[in-house]
C-alpha positions in Angstrom: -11.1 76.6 -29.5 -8.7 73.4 -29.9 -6.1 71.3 -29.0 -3.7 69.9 -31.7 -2.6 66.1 -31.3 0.9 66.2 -31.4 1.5 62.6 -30.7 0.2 59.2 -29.7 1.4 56.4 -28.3 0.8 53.2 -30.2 -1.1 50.9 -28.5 -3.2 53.3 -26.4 -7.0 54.0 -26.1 -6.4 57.1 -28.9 -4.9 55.0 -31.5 -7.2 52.4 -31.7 -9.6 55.5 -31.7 -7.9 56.4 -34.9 -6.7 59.8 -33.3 -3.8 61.2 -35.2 -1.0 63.5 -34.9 -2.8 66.8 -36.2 -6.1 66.3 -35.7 -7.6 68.8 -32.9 -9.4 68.0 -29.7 -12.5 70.1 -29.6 -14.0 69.4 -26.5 -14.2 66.7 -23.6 -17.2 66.0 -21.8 -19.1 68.8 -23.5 -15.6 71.6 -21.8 -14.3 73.4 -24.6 -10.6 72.4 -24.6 -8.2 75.6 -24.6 -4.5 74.5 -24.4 -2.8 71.5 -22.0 -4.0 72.7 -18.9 -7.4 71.9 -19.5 -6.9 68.7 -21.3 -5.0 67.8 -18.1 -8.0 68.7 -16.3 -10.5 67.1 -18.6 -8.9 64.0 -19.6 -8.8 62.5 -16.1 -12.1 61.6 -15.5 -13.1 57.6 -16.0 -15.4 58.4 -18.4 -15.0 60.5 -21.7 -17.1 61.7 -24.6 -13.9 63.2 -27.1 -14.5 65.4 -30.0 -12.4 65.3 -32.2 -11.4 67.3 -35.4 -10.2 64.9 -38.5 -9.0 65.7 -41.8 -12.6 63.5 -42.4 -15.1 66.0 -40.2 -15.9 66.1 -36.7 -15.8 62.5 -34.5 -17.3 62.0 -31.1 -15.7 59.1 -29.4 -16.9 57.3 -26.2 -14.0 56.2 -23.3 -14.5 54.2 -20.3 -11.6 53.5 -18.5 -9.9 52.6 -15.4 -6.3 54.3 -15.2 -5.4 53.6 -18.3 -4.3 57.2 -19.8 -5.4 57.8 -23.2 -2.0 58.1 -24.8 -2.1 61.4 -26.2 0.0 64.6 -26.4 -1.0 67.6 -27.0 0.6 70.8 -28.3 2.4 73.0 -25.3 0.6 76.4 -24.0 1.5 78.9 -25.8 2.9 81.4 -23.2 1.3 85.1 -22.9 4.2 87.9 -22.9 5.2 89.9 -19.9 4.3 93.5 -20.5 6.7 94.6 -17.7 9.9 96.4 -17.9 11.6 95.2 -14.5 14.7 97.0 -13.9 16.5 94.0 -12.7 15.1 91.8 -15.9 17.6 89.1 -16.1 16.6 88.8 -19.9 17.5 92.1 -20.9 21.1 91.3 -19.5 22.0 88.6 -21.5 24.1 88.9 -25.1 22.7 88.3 -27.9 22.8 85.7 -30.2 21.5 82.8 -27.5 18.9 80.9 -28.7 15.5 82.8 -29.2 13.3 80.8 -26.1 16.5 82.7 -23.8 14.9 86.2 -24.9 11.0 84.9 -24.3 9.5 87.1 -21.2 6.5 84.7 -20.1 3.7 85.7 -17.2 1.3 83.3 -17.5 -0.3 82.2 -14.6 -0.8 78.6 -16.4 2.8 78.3 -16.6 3.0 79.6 -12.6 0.6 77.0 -11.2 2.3 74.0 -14.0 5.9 74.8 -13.1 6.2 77.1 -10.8 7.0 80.4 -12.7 6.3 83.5 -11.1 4.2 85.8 -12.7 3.4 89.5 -12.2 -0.5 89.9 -12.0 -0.3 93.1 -14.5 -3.1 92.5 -17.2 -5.1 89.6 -15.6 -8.7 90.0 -17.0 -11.9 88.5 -15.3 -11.7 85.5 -17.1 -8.3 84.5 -15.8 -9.4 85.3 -12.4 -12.5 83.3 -13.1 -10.8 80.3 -14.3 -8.0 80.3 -11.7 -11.2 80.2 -9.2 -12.8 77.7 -11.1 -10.1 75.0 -12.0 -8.0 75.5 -8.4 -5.3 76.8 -9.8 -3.2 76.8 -6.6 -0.8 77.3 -5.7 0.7 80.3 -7.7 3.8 82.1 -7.5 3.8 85.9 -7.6 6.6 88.8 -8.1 6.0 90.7 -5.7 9.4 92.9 -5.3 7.0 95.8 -2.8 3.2 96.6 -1.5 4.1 100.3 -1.8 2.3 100.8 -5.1 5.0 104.0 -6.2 7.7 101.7 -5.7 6.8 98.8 -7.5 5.8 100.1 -10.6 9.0 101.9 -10.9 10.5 98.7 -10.2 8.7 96.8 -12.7 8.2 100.0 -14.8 4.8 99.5 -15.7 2.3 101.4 -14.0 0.0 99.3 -14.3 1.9 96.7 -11.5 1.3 99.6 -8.7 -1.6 97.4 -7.4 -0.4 94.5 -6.5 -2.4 93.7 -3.0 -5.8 94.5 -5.1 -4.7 91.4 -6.8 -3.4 88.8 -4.2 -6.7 89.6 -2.2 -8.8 88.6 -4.8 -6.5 85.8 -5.2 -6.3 84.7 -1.8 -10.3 85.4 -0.9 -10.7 82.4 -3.9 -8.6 80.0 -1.8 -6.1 80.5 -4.3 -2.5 80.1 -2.2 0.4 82.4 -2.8 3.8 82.3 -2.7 5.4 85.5 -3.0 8.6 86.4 -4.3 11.0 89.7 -3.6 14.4 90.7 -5.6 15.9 92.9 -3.1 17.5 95.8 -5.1 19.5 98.1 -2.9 18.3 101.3 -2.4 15.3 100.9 -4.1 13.1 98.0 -2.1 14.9 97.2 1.2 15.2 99.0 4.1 12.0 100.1 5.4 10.0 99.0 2.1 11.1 95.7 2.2 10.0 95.8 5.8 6.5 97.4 4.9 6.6 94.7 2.1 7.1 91.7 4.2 4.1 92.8 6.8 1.8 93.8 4.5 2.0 90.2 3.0 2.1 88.4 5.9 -1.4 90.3 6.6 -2.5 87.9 4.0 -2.0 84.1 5.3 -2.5 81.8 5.2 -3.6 82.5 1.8 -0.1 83.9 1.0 1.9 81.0 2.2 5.8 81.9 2.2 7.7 84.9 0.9 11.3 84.1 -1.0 13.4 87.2 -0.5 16.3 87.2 -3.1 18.9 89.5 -4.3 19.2 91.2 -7.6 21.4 89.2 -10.1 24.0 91.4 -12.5 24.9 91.0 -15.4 28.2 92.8 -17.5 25.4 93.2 -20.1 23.9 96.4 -18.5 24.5 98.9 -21.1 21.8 101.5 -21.3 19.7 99.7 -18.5 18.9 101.5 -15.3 22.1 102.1 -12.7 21.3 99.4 -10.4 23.7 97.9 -7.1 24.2 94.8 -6.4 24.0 92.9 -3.0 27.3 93.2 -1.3 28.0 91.9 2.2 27.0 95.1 3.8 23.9 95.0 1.9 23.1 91.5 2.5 24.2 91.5 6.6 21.2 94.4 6.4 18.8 92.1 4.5 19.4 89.4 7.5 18.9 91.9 10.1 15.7 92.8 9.0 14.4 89.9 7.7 15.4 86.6 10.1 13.9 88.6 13.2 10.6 89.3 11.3 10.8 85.4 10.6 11.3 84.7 14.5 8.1 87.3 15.5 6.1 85.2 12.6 7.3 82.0 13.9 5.5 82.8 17.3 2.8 84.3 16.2 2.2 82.7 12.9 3.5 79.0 13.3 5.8 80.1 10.5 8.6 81.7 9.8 6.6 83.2 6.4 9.6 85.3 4.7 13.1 83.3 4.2 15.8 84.7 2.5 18.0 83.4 -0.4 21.1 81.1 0.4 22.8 83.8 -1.5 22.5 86.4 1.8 24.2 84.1 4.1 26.7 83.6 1.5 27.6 87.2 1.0 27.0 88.1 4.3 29.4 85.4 5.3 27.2 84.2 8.2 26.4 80.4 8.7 23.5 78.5 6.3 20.7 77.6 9.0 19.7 74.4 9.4 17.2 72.3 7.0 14.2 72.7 9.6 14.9 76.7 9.5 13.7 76.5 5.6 10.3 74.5 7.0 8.5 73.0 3.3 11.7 74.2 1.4 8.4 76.5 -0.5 10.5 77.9 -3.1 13.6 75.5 -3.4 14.0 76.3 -6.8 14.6 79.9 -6.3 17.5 79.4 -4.7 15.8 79.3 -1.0 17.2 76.4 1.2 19.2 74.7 -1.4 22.4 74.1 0.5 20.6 73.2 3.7 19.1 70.2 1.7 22.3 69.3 0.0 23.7 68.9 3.1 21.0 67.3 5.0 20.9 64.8 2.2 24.7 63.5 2.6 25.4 60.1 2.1 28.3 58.3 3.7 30.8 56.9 0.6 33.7 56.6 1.9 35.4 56.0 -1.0 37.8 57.0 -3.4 36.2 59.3 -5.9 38.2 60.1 -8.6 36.7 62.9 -10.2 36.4 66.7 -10.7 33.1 68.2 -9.7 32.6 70.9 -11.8 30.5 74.2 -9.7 30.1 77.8 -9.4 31.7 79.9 -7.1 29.4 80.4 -4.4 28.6 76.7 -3.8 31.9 75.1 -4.7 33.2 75.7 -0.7 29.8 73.6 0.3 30.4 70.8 -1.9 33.6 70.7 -1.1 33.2 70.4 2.5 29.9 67.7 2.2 32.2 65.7 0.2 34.7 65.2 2.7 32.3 64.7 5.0 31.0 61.8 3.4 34.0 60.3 3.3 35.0 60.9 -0.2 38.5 60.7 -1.5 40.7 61.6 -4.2 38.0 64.4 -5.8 38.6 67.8 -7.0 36.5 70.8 -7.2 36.9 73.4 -9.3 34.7 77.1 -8.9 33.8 78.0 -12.7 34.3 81.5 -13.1 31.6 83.2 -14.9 33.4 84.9 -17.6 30.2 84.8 -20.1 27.7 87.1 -17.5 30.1 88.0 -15.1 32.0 88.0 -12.3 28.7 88.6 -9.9 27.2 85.6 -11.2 28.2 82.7 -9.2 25.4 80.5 -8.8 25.8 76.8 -10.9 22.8 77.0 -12.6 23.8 80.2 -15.1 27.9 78.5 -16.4 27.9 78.0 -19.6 29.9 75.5 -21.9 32.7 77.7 -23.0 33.8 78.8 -19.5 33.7 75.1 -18.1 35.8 74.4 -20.8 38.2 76.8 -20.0 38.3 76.1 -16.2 38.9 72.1 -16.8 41.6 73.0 -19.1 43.4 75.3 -17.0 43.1 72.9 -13.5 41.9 69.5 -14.5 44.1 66.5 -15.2 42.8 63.5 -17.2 39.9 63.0 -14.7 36.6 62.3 -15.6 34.6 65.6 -15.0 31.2 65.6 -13.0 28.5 68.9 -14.1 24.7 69.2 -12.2 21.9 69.2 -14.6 21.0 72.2 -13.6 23.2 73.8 -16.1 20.9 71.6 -19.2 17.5 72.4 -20.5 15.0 69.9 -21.5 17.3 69.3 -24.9 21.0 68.9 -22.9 22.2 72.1 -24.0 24.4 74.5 -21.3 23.2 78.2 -22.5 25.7 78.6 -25.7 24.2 75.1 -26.7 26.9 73.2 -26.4 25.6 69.5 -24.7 27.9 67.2 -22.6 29.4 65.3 -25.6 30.6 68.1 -26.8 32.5 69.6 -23.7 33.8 66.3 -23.4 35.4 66.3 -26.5 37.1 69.4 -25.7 38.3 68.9 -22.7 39.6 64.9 -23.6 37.5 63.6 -20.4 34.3 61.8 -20.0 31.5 63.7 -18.2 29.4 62.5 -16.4 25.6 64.7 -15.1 24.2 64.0 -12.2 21.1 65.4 -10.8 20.0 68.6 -9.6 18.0 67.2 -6.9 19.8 66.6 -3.3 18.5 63.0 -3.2 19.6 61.9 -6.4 22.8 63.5 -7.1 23.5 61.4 -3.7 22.4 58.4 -4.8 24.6 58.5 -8.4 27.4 60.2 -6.4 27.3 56.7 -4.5 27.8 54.9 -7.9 30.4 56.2 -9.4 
């Protein structure tokens, strides 16, 4: 087992080492190093014994140290496949011809406990368990979708999945914390499953810690894929009814709401967004769970002209529209991008794409300077048809400017501009 080097920083503890780009870390402190999770682990100690693998032989080098960080990066974990076949699967409703990492179905519980990615449970081994146990991997985040074993491995078509409380038990009796996940599909998992779902969970805390409830996201790419309906507002007003109550009975007896649902429900359902304290550690932000609430909460007072057009999807552009004026903001446009590329259903910011943002300024922006959320970006600036800022700037004939994701900093640049 090894590590490769992929770069160091000049200057640090590993250059003057002699440690390379391409030589392999072996082991640290005597711990066989597997991928970046353990040299995170192993590296952090204020004393090191490094083996390392040269194009020369095999080097042991001594490191005492303070905080100084050894200046090395290593290669990225190499993700293990999902061997589910969800019937919602967001990937297999996408075009092809996107960039291959687009199509790449990860469930690695590395990844879950590193960046938050939910993961399934299906083919965990003892090893995983064990090393989960043994390096406090917590917290993870889990698909969970249903508890009703039939049910969930239709869902996520392996049968395999059926399981799933066999798994967060022996999680959870580790002292491993959960948070759970559930994509509501109608008529399949809500109702009384979603219900059954919900309780059976909450039988579990504190080691299961908050449950996201979500609804299933459509694609036009469904050809071929199993019939499913999408969340409407009679489906979503049924959601809320079963699911804020159950949060109000847990709040009581829990000290915690435990299951929150999805900004999207209130949306649909065209009932109010509850305040920021309803959402409690905003547990699963980034799933869409308390978003606006923290937008809001998060306003800053401008008052000031603000000459630009803030570029959006549908379902948040009324929200921004409204927390600008409330700051005091003048002379700004908002515009609700359309999503031509997946579809009309898809509304949420974070899945526009280049081409359609160039259409929409086109058809409704003037010579403004254009404002996107770098939501829409991955690590390398690209929207998903790979076109970066720059180039939708040229386009459209108007500077763009991206401003964080994040309620406290898009704020703060807001106030700049």
């Amino acid at each position: 087992m090894a590590v490769k080097v992929v770069r160091v920083q000049p200057g640090s503890i590993a250059c003057e080492l002699g440690i390379r780009p391409g030589h392999k870390l072996l082991r640290i402190n005597g711990e066989d190093v597997r991928d970046y999770l353990d040299f995170l682990f192993l590296s952090s100690d204020g004393y090191l014994e490094v083996e390392v693998e040269t194009e020369d032989g095999i080097y042991i080098f001594e490191v005492e140290r303070e905080e100084e960080p050894l200046g090395i990066e290593v290669e990225q974990i190499k993700p293990k496949r999902c061997r589910c076949r969800c019937i919602f699967c967001f990937m297999d409703q996408m075009p092809k011809g996107l960039r291959p990492s687009l199509y790449l179905k990860d469930d690695d519980y590395r990844l879950s406990f590193l960046y938050g990615n939910y993961i399934t449970l299906v083919g965990m081994k003892e090893e995983d368990y064990q090393r989960i146990g043994k390096q406090r991997l917590s917290p993870l985040y889990v698909s969970v979708h249903a508890t009703d074993p039939e049910v969930r491995a239709f869902i996520m078509g392996n049968e395999e999945a059926a399981y799933i409380m066999d798994g967060l038990k022996r999680l959870c009796g580790m002292g491993i914390k959960v948070h759970a996940q559930i994509v509501v599909c109608p008529g399949i998992n809500d109702g009384e499953v979603l219900r059954k779902t919900v309780m059976d969970l909450a039988e579990l805390y504190p080691g299961v810690l908050s449950v996201a409830v979500v609804p299933v996201g459509l694609t036009k790419y469904r050809k071929g894929l199993y019939p499913l309906k999408g969340v409407g507002i009679k489906e979503a007003q049924k959601v809320l009814d079963i699911i804020v109550p159950m949060g109000e009975v847990f709040l009581k007896e829990l000290g915690t709401r435990f299951v929150f649902p999805a900004d999207e429900f209130f949306i649909k359902a065209g009932r109010p967004i509850p305040p920021l304290d309803f959402y409690e550690g905003l547990y699963q932000l980034e799933d869409g769970v308390g978003m606006i609430a923290s937008f809001l909460a998060k306003l800053t007072s401008l008052n000031k002209d603000l000459p630009y057009t803030f570029v959006t999807g549908c379902a948040f552009t009324p929200f921004l529209r409204e927390a600008l004026k409330l700051a005091g903001a003048r002379g700004f446009e908002v515009i609700a991008v359309e999503n031509r590329f997946f579809g009309k259903s898809v509304d949420v910011a974070g899945l526009l794409v280049g081409e359609d943002i160039v259409s929409a300024l086109r058809k409704n922006n003037g010579k403004k300077a254009f404002v996107i959320s770098d939501v829409l970006l991955n690590e390398d600036r690209l929207t998903i048809d790979d076109m970066k800022p720059e180039a939708i700037e040229k386009l459209v004939g108007t500077r763009c400017v991206v401003v964080p994701f994040e309620p406290d900093g898009f704020w703060e640049t807001v106030t700049f501009l």
